[in-house]
FIKOLZA-696966 format. One record per residue: z negated, x, y negated of N, C-alpha, C in turn; residue in three letters. Coordinates in steps of 0.02 Angstrom, whole numbers, plus 50000, padded with zeros to 5 digits. Example, Ala and Ser with C-alpha at 12.3 -4.5 7.8 and 13.67 -1.06 7.14 Angstrom:
REM residues 2
496105066050284496105061550225496105066050165Ala/496465064250112496435068450053496065064549998Ser/
//
This chain:
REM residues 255
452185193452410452905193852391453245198352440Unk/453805196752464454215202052501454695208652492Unk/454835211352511454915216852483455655214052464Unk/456125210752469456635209252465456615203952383Unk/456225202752364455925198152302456015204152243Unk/456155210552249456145217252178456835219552210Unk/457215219652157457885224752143457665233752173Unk/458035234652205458075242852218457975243752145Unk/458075251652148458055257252091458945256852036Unk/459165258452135459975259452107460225251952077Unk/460045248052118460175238752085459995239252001Unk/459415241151984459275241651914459675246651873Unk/459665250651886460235255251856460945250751845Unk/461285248551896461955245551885462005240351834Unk/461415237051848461505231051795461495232751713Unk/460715237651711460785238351632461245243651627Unk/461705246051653462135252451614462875247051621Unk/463365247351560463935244251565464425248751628Unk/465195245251635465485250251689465745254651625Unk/465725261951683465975267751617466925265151602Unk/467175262251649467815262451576467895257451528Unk/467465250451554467125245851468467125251251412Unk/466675254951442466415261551373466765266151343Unk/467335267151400467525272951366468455268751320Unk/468345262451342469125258451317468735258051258Unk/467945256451225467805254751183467725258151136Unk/467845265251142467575270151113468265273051091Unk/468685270651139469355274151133469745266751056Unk/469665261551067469835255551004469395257850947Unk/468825259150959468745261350881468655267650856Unk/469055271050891469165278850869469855275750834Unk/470125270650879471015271550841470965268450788Unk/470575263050772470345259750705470125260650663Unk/469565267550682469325272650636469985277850619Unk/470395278350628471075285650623471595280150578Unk/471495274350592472175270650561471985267850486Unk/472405269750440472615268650373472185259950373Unk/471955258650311471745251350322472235246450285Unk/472275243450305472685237350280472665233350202Unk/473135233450157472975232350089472755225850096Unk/472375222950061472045218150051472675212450016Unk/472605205250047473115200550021472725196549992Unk/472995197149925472635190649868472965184149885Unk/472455180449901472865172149914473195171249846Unk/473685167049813474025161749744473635156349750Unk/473395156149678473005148449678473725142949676Unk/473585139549723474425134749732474075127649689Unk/474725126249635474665121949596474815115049614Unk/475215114149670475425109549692476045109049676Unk/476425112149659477215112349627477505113349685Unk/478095109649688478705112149760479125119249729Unk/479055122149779479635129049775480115128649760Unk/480765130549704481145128749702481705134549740Unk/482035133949792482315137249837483235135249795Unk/483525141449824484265143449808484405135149872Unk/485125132849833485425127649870485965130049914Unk/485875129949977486145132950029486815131950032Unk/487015124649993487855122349977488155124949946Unk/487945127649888488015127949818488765132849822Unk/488695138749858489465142149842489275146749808Unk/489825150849805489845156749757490265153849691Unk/490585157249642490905155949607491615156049621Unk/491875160749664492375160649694492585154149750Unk/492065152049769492195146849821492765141449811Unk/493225142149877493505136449871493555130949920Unk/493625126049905493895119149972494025119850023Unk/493705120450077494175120550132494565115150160Unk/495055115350166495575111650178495365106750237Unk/495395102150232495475095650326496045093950331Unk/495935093450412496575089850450496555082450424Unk/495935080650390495945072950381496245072450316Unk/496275078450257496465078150193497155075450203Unk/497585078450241498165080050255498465070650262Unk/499105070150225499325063650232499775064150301Unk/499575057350321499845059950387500785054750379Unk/501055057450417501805056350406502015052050437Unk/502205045750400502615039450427503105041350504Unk/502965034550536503335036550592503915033550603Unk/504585033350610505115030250597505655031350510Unk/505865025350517506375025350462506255018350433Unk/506345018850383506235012550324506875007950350Unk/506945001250348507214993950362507434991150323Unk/507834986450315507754980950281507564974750296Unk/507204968950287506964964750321507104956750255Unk/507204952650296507084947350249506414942750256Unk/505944942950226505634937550195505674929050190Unk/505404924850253505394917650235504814917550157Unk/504994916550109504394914050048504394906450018Unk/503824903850007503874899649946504384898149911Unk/504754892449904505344892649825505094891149769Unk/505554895449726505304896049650504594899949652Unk/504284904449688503744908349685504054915149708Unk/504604917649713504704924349743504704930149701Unk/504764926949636504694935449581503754935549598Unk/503284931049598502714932649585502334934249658Unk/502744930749709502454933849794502874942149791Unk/503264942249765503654948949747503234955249717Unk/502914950649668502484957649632501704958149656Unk/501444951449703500784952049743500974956349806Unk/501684955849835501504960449892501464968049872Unk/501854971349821502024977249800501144980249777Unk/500874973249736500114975049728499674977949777Unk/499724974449822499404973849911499604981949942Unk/500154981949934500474988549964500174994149938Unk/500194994449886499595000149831499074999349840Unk/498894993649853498044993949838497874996449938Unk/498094995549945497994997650037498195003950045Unk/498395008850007498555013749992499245014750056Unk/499665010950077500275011850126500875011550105Unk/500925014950015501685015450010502155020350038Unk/501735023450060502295030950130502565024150161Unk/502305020650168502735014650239503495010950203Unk/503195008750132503725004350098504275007750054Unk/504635005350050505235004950002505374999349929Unk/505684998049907505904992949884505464985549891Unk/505484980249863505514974549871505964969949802Unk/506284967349842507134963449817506644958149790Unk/507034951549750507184947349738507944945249738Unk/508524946049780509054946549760509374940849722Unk/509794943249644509974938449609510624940949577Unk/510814937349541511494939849512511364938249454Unk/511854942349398511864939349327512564934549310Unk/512224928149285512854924149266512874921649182Unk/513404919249181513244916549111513444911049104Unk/513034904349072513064899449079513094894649005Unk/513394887748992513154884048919512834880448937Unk/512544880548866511844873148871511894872148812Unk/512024861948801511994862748709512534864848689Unk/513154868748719513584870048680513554877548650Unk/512854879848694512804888648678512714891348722Unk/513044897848720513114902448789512534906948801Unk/512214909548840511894912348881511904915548936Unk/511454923448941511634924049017510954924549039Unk/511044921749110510224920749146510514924449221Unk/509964927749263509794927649331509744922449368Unk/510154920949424510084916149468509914920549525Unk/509344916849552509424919049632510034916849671Unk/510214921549711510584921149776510334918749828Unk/509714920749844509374915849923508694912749904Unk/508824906849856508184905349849507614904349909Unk/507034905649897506614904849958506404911650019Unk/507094915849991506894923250016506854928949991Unk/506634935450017506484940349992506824946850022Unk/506804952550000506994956650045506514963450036Unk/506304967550084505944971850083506004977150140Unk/505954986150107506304990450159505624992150166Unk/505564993250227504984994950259504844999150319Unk/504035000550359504355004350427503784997850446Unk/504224995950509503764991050538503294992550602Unk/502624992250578502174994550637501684987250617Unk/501114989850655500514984950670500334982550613Unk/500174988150568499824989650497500184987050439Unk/500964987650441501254985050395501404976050418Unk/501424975550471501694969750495501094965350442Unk/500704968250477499914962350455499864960450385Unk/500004967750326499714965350273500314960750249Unk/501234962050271501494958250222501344950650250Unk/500894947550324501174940950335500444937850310Unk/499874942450304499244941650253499344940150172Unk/499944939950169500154938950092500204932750067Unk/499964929650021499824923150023500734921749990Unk/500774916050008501694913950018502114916150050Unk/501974920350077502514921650135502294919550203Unk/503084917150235502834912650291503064916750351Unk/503544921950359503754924650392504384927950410Unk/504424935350454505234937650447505424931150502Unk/506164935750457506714931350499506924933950552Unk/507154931350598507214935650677507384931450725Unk/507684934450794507664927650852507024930850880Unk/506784925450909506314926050945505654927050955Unk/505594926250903504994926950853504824934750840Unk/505424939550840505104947150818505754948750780Unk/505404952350723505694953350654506154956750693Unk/506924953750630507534959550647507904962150597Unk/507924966650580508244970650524508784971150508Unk/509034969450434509674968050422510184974250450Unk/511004971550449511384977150476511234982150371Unk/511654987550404511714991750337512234987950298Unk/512864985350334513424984150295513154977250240Unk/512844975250275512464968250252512264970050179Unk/511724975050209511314979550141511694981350090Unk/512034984150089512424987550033512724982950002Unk/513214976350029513394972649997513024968849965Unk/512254967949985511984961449951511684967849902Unk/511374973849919511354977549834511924978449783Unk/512294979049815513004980849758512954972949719Unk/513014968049755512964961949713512554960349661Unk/511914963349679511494960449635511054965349599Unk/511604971949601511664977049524511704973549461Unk/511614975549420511574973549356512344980749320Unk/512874975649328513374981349309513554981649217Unk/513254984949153513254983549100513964983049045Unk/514444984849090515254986049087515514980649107Unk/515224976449152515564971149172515154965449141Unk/515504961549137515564952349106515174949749171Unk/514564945949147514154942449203514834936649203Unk/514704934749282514914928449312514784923149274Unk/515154916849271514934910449237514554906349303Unk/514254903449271514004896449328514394891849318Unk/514624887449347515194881849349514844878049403Unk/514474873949397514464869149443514794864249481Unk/515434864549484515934861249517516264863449559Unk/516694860749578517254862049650517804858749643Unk/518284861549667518934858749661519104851649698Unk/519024845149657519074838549704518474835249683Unk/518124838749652517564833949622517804829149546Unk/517314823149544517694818649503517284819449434Unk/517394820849381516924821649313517324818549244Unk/516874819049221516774813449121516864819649080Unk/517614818749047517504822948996517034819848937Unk/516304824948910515934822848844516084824248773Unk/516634827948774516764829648709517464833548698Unk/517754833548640518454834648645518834828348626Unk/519504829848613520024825448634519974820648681Unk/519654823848734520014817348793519154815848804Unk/518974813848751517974812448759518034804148799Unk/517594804548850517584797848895517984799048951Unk/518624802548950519174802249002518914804549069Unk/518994802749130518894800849200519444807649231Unk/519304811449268519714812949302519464817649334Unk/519754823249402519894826749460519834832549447Unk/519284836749476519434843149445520094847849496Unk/520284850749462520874852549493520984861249510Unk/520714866449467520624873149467520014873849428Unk/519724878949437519254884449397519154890549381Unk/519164892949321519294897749297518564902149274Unk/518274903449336517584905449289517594913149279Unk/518054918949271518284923749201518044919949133Unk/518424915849134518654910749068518384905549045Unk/517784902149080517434896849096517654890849062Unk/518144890449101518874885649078518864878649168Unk/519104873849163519204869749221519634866349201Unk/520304866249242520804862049226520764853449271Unk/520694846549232520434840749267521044839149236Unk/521274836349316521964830949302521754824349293Unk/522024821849212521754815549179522654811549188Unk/522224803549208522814799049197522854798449106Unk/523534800749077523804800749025524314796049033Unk/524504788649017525104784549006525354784549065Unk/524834783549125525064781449192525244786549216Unk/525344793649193525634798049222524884803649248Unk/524954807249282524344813849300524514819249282Unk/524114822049236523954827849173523734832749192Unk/523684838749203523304843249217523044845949105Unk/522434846649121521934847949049521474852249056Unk/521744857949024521184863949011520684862648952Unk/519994862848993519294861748944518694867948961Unk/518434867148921517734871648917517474868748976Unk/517194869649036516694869949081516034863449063Unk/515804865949000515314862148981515354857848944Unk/516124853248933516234849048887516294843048970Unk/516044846349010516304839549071515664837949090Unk/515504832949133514884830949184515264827949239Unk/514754829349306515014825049344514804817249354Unk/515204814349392515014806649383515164806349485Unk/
//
């Protein structure tokens, strides 16, 4: 064997002795571990399987209130309300009348609307020989409605089933004048002081049958009308000569 085959003296020494500051860091950790207070012991919870029931992070105080949004906030019509007329259906405008007003609510856009007309007048009329007073429309077949006209309103009133469209040149809605307005509302007020209008279906120059009366059968011209009074004076040939004859309205027909 060579002499290089055995560790020196000092070689053996190094190996079995650790390095002295291994020893002395080790000596120095459990001196401090030995000096330090020991740690209380933690009992595990036998866990039942139950969820925790934790405070709800939403929940609020009692004082809490709403905070307000920009989205809460109604937002404010843009423009000024119109008047517009309505092409509708005839003889359907009280009930396309009360489907659009439906529509308008249920879409929640009455900030946009106003009103919706049927405009009519009160008259008073015989039938049978008994008087009555009824509503006539004024424009059968139309409507009137104040509105602000944008995209949103345009759509739902022409989505309305019977209505066919505003009136306008050019194919874009045009809004009545005011003077227009006022007169066709003042008309078709309901004034309870005043005497409804008669209906008289005639004209001065039209030819009619008196049905009853004195001159029952007689042929003749209507000549004035009195509808205050719902009176018509018809000039009847009397003995070759021409008569003027005040009658009730509804004692005549035309022929």
């Amino acid at each position: 064997m060579s002499k290089h085959d055995h560790p020196t003296e000092a070689q053996a020494d190094a190996v079995a002795s650790p390095p002295e500051h291994a020893t002395t860091e080790g000596h120095a950790d459990g001196a401090s571990h030995a000096g330090s207070p020991s740690a209380p012991a933690v009992e595990a919870d036998d866990d039942d399987g139950t969820p925790a029931e934790l405070a709800d992070p939403f929940a609020g105080g009692d004082d809490a209130k709403p905070v307000a949004s920009a989205a809460d906030d109604e937002i404010a019509p843009v423009g000024d309300k119109k008047w517009y007329i309505l092409k509708v259906q005839s003889n359907r405008e009280d009930s396309i009348s009360d489907t659009l007003e439906r529509r308008i609510r249920m879409q929640g856009l009455d900030r946009y609307f106003g009103k919706v007309i049927v405009p009519k007048e009160q008259v008073t009329e015989f039938k049978s020989g008994k008087k009555r007073v009824v509503s006539r429309k004024l424009y059968p077949g139309y409507i009137l409605v104040n509105m602000i006209l944008n995209d949103e309103t345009w759509y739902l009133v022409r989505e309305t089933g019977g209505i066919g469209d505003f009136t306008g040149s050019a194919g874009r809605p045009s809004p009545m004048l005011q003077a227009d307005v006022d007169k066709l509302l003042n008309k078709s007020a309901v004034k309870p002081d005043e005497a409804p209008r008669l209906k008289i279906n005639f004209k001065k120059g039209d030819r009619v049958k008196i049905t009853e009366g004195t001159f029952e059968n007689f042929e003749g011209e209507v000549e004035q009308i009195d509808e205050a009074n719902g009176r018509v004076t018809v000039m009847l040939s009397i003995f070759g000569r021409s008569t003027p004859v005040d009658i009730e309205y509804w004692q005549i027909e035309g022929i």
